[in-house]
C-alpha positions as CSV (number, residue, x, y, z in Angstrom):
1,X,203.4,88.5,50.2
2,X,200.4,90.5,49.9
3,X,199.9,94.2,50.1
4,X,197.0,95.1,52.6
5,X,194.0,96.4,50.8
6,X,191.4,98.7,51.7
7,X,188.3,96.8,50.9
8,X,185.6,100.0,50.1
9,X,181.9,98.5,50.0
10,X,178.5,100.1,50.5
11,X,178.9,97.8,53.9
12,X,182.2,100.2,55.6
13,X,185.6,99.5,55.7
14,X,186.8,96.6,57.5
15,X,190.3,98.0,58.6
16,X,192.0,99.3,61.4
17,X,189.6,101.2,63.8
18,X,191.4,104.0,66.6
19,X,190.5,103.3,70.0
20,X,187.3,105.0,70.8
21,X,185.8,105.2,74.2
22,X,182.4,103.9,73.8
23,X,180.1,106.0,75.7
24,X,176.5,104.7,74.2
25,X,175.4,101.6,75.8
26,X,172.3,99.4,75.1
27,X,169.4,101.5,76.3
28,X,170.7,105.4,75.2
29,X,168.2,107.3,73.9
30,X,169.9,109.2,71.4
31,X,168.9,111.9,68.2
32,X,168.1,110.8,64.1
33,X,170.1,113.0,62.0
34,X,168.6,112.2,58.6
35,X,165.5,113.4,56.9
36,X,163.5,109.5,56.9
37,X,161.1,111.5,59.9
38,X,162.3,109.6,63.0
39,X,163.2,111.9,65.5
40,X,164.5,109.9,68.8
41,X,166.4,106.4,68.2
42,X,167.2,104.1,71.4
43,X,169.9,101.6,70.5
44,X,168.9,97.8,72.0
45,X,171.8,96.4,70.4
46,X,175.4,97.0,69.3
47,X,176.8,94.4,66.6
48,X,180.1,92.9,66.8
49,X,180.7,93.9,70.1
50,X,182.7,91.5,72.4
51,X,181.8,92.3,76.0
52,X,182.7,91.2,79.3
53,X,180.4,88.7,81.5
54,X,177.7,91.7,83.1
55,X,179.1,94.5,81.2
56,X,176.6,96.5,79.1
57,X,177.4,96.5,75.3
58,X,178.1,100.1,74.5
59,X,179.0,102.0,70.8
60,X,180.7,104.7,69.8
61,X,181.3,106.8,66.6
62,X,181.6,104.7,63.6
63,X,179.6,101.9,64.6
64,X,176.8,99.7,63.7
65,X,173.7,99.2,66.1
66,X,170.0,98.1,66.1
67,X,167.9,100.9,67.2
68,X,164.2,101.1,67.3
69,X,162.3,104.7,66.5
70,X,161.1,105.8,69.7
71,X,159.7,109.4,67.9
72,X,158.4,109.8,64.5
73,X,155.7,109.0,61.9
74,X,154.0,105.7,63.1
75,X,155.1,103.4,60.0
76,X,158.8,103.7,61.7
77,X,157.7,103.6,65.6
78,X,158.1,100.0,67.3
79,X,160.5,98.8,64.4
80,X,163.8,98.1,64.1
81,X,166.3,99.5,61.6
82,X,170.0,99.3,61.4
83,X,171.9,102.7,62.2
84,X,175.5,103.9,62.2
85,X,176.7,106.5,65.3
86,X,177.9,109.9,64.0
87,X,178.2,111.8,66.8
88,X,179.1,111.5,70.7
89,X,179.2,113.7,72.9
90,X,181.7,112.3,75.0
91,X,185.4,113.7,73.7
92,X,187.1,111.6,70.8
93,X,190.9,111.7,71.2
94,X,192.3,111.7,67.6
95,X,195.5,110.7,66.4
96,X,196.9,114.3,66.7
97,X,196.0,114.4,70.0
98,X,193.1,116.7,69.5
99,X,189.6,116.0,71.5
100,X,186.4,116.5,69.6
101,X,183.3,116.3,71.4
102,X,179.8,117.1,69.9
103,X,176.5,118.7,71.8
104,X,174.2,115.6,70.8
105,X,174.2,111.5,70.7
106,X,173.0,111.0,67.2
107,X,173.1,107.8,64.3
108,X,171.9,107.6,60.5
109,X,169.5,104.8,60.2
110,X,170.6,102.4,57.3
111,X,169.1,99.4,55.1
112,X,170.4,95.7,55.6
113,X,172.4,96.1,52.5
114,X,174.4,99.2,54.2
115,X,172.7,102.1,51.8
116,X,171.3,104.9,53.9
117,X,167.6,105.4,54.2
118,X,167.0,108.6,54.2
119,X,168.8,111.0,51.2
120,X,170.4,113.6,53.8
121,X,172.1,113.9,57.2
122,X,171.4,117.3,59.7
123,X,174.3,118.2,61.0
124,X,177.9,117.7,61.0
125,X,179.2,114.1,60.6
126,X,182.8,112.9,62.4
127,X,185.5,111.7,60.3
128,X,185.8,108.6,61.7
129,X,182.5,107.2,60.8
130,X,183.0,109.2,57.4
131,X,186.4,107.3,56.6
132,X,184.5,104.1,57.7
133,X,181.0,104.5,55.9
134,X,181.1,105.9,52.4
135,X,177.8,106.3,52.1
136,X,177.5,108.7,55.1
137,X,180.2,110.3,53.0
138,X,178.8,111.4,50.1
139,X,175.4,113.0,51.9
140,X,177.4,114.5,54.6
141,X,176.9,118.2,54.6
142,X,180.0,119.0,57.3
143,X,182.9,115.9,58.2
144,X,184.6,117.4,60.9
């Protein structure tokens, strides 16, 4: 038998994810929280998502979408970037039973190769994207 291992890439963690209600569906205008210059985001599509026949594909903390860069310098506008959600603002039951809920909607754009591309994040990052994105990690100034 083989123990379970926690593989760690610059990619996130493919393990176990808690149930978290997804409250940003396709279409959500939502906040940048790194320094790269964007300023609005609006997510047009959530990967790996498994959906239901006229159900909107929605994402929540932790997890990977396409976005496009709605605000910002006009080398980013009418692109599309990968970006990981780091904060909802609809409560997040943790496995203690406490509820954290944050004031904004807001994602870290990334690179295809899962680096980060920007070199800081505004504001305070959830744990459970933290745990999942080690990037994020490291450049976070707050995991609560």
């Amino acid at each position: 038998m083989s123990t379970k291992s926690r593989a760690v890439s610059a990619k996130g963690v493919e393990e176990f994810k808690l149930y978290v209600t997804r409250s940003i569906p396709v279409g959500s205008v939502i906040t940048c929280a790194d320094n790269t210059g964007a300023k609005t985001l609006t997510v047009i599509q959530v990967t790996k998502y498994k959906g239901r026949w006229s159900r909107t594909p929605s994402a929540s903390i932790g997890d990977y979408v396409n976005v496009t860069v709605k605000k910002g310098p006009p080398e980013l506008r009418r692109q599309t970037f990968g970006a990981v959600i780091v904060r909802q603002k609809y409560p997040v039951r943790r496995i203690n039973g406490l509820r954290i809920s944050f004031e904004d909607n807001a994602a870290v754009i990334m690179t295809p190769e899962g680096d980060m591309k920007g070199t800081g994040i505004k504001g305070p990052v959830a744990s459970e994207a933290a745990e999942r994105w080690p990037r994020i990690a490291n450049l976070a100034p707050m995991i609560v």
